[in-house]
Structures are given as C-alpha cells and as structure tokens.
MARLUM-442129 format. One record per residue (C-alpha): residue in one letter; x, y, z. Coordinates in steps of 0.05 Angstrom, whole numbers, padded with zeros to 5 digits, always signed. Example, Ala and Ser with C-alpha at 12.3 -4.5 7.8 and 13.67 -1.06 7.14 Angstrom:
<pts>
a+00246-00090+00156s+00273-00021+00143
</pts>
This chain:
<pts>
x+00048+00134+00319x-00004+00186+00291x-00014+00254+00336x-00086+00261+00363x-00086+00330+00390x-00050+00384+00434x-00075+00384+00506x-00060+00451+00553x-00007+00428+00612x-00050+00452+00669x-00114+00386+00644x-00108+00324+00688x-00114+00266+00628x-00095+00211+00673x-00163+00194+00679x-00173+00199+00594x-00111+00154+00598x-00133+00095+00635x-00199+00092+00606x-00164+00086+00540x-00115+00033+00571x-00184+00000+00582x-00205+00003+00514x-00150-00025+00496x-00123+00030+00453x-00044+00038+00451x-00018+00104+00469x+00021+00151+00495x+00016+00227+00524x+00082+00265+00526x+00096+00337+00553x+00128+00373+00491x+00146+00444+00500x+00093+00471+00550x+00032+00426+00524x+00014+00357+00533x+00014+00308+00463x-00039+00253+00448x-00008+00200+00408x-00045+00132+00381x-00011+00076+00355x-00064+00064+00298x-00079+00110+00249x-00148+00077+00247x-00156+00100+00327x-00149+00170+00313x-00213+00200+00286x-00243+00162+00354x-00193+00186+00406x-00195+00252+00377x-00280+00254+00384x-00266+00220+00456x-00219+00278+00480x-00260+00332+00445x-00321+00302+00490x-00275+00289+00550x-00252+00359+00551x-00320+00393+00543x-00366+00354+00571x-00372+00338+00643x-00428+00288+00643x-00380+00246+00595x-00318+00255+00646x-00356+00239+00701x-00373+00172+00670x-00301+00161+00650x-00290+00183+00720x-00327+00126+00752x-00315+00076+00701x-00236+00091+00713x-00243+00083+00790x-00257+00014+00780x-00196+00011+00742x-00132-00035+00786x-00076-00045+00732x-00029+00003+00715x-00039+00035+00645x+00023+00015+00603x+00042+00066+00551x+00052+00042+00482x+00126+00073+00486x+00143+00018+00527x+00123-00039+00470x+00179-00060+00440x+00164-00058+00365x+00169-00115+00322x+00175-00108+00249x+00150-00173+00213x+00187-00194+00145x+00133-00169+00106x+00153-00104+00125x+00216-00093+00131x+00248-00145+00076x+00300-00105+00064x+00323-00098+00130x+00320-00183+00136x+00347-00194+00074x+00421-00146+00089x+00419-00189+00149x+00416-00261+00118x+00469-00236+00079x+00515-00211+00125x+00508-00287+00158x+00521-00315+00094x+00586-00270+00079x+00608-00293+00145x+00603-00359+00133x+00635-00358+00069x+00694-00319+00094x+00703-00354+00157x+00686-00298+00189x+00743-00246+00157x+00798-00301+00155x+00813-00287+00088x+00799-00312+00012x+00778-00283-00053x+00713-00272-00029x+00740-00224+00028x+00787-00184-00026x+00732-00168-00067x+00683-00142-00013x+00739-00095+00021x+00743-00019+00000x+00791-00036-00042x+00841-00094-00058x+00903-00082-00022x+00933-00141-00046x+01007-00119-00070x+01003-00052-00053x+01032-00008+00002x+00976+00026+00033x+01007+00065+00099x+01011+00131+00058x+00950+00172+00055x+00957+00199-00017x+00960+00120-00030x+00901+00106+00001x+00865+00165-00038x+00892+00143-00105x+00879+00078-00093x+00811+00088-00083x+00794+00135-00132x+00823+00082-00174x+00779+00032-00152x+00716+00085-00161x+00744+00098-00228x+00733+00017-00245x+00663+00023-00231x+00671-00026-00171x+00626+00019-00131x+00591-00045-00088x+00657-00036-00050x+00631+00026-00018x+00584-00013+00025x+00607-00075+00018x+00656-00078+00084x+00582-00074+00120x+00577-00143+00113x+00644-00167+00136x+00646-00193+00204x+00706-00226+00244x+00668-00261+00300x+00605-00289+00318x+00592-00225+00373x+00613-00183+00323x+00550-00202+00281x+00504-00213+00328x+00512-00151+00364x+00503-00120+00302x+00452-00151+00268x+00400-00146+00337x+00416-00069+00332x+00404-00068+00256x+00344-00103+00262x+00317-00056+00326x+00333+00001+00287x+00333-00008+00219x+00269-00046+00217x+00232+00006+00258x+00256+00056+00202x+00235+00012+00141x+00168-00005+00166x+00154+00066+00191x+00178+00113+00147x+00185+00074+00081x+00235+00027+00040x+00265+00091+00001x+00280+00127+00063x+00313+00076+00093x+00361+00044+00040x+00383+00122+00025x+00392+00126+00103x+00435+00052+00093x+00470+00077+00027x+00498+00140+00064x+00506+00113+00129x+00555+00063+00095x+00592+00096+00036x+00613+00171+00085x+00639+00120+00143x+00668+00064+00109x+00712+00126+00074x+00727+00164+00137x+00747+00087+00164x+00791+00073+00107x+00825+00141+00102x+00840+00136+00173x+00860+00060+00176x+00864+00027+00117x+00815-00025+00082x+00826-00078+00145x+00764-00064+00171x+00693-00091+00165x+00613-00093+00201x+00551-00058+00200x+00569-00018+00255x+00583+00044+00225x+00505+00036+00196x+00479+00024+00263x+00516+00084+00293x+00484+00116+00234x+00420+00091+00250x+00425+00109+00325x+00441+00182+00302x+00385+00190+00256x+00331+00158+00307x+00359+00197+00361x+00347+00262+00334x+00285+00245+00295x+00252+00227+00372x+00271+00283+00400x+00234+00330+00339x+00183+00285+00335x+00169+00236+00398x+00125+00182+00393x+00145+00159+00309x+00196+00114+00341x+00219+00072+00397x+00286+00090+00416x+00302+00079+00490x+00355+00140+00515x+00395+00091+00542x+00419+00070+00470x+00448+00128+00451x+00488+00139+00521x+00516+00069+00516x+00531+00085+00437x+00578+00152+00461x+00611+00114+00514x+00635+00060+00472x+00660+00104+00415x+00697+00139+00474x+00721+00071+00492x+00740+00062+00422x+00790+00117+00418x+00825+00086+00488x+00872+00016+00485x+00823-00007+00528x+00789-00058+00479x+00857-00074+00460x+00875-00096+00531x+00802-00126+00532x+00825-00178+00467x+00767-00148+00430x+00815-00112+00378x+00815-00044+00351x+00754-00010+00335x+00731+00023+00275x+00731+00090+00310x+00727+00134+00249x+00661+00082+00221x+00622+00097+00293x+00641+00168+00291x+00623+00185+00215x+00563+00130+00223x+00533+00174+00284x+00542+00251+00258x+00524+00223+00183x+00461+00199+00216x+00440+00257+00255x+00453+00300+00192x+00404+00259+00148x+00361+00262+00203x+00361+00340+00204x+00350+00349+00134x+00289+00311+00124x+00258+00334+00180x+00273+00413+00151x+00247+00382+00084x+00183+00348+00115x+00176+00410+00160x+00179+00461+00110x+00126+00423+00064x+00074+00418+00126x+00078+00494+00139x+00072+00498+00058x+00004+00473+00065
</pts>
C-alpha cells in the first residue's frame, strides 16, 4: 500500500472515507502514534487522494459537498485491510514454483516413507552412522558442508510426511510468502526463504537429528518477519494478528507431549522457534537499512 499523508488525531475523516469507498478507491486510515495515516492501495491513486485530502482539509465548500454526497451513502465502507490479497503466478513464481515442488517431493517419497530420494534431500545422510551424539551431528555435518552438498541446507523444506502436513503448509506459504514476493521483490524474498531455512533446519538438526522435514520452519520465518514489518510499517501487508497468536501457541504446544498424545507426532520445535526469531531479525534489519537510507535523503 503507498502512504498518502499524515492526518492530525483530533480531524473527523469518516466522511473523506466513505466518499472514497464511493469512488471506489481501496484504502485504509490507521491511528499510528498520535496521528491518523492515509493509505491507498494503488500507487497510481495517490497523487489524487493526496489533492482530495489537501482540498478536503482546507476547503469547506469541497467538504460540504462530500458531506452531502456521503449522507446519501447506506453501505458500510470496507477497508482495503480486510481484502485478502491474492498474488497471481505472474507475480510471485517463485513462491508457486517451491510449492509444486514440495507436492512433487511428496509424491515421489511417499510422503517421507523412505528411498534414495529422501536420503539425499535430508541434512545429511545418516545412513550407517550413529547420530545421538552432538559432536557427531556437528562433524557430520560439517562433513557434508565440506562436500559441497549445500542444497541439503534447505532441502528438508520440502519433505513432508502427510497430506495435512503439506497443505497446512503450503496455504501459509502461499499467504505469506506470496504477499512478500509480489510486494517487496523476488530478491528479498528468496534471501528471506534462504535464511529462514538454512538457521532452522540447523538449530532442528542439532537438536534432533536429520529425521525431520516441511516448510514450517520458513513459514514461522515468514510469520516473524511480516509480523514485525506491520507493526513498523502498517498497511505494506496483510497479516491478520490472529496468525501470529495461533503461531506462539502451537510452538508452546510443540514443546508439550500433547501432539504426541494427539497422534500428530513430534514437532520440529527448534525449526518453529529458529524459523520465528530468524524472521523477526531479518525483518529488523532491513527495516534499519531502508530506514536509515530514507532519512539519508
């Protein structure tokens, strides 16, 4: 969404509001610390909502139009917050194209039930080897690093062992990941993937073992990052609060036998975990970096 103007708190734009409902232009105004945002969902809208408030705000023959006009008005005005976006292929490819192949991988490992297939997109191979030791695990995979077999760093992503499994994952990855892609750019988001995949699927492994697999530790990741980047910045994306409530309460679920009990398995408490702070962090640091190049100018 692009940021029309800055509004003082004590201005009544409910009437601005509607009659922009009524022109059909999707938007949204959001108190953010002591001040009242306008925010358009086309960048092409701005330069006209910006003229429309400047002339709402200053002149009262032109509010007293928008005044009647509005009174006329009987729908509610709908922000654009509450449209659900919806990425097409064109723009988020990426994002469509990690999810074909985590169906395909799932297919063609029967969803985790084993094969040479499944060896080669673990961590590493366990295969003949004794991995309940930590310095094993280490050398193991420093070993494996060593052999240039680096894919295997974000390869577990696209292991799944059920049907749930991936479709749970793949509607949040999509949500998410395609809001991020089409938003905010194709680089951004495959360095967002690349880290949100390589820091937990080590933490997971270090903590575990290499029996693990899904894009859940990227969609924690994902959940971090658009989390904190709505709170800094409302508005850029749709991220309902809800999601990141639910998110804490199952990774506190996670660390209970209560999935266990459930038959759902154990969950890959150290991939959430790692998935959500590693988010958050990346999150942080662009939005110093992007910060400190707006005040630069």
């Amino acid at each position: 969404m692009e940021k029309v103007s800055e509004v003082d708190i004590g201005v009544d734009l409910l009437l601005f509001s509607r009659w922009l409902s009524s022109q059909r232009v999707l938007h949204r105004i959001a108190e953010e610390k002591g001040v009242q945002v306008v925010w358009v969902e086309a960048a092409e809208a701005e330069p006209s909502v910006r003229a429309a408030l400047d002339r709402y705000l200053s002149d009262d023959d032109f509010k007293s139009q928008v005044d009647a006009y509005s009174a006329q008005l009987t729908f509610t005005v709908r922000s654009s917050a509450a449209v659900m976006p919806r990425p097409t292929l064109s723009q988020a490819p990426i994002t469509f194209a990690f999810i074909c192949l985590s169906m395909i991988i799932a297919l063609l490992t029967g969803f985790g039930e084993g094969g040479p297939i499944l060896r080669a997109m673990m961590i590493v191979d366990p295969s003949g080897v004794d991995v309940s030791l930590a310095t094993t695990k280490l050398s193991l995979l420093l070993s494996t690093l060593a052999d240039l077999q680096l894919w295997r760093l974000i390869s577990p992503d696209f292991l799944h062992f059920s049907s749930l499994h991936l479709i749970f994952n793949m509607l949040m990855f999509w949500f998410l990941g395609g809001q991020v892609e089409s938003l905010q750019g194709k680089g951004r988001f495959l360095m967002l993937f690349l880290i949100c995949s390589a820091v937990p699927n080590i933490a997971q492994y270090l903590e575990a073992g290499p029996l693990f697999g899904g894009m859940s530790g990227v969609v924690y990741g994902l959940v971090g990052y658009c989390w904190l980047w709505c709170r800094k910045r409302p508005g850029e994306l749709t991220f309902p609060p809800a999601i990141m409530g639910i998110s804490v309460v199952w990774l506190v679920i996670g660390y209970t036998s209560l999935t266990e009990t459930l038959l759902l398995g154990r969950m890959a408490n150290s991939a959430h975990l790692f998935g959500l702070l590693t988010g958050m962090l990346y999150a942080y640091i662009v939005l110093c970096k992007t910060g400190a190049k707006e005040n630069s100018i």
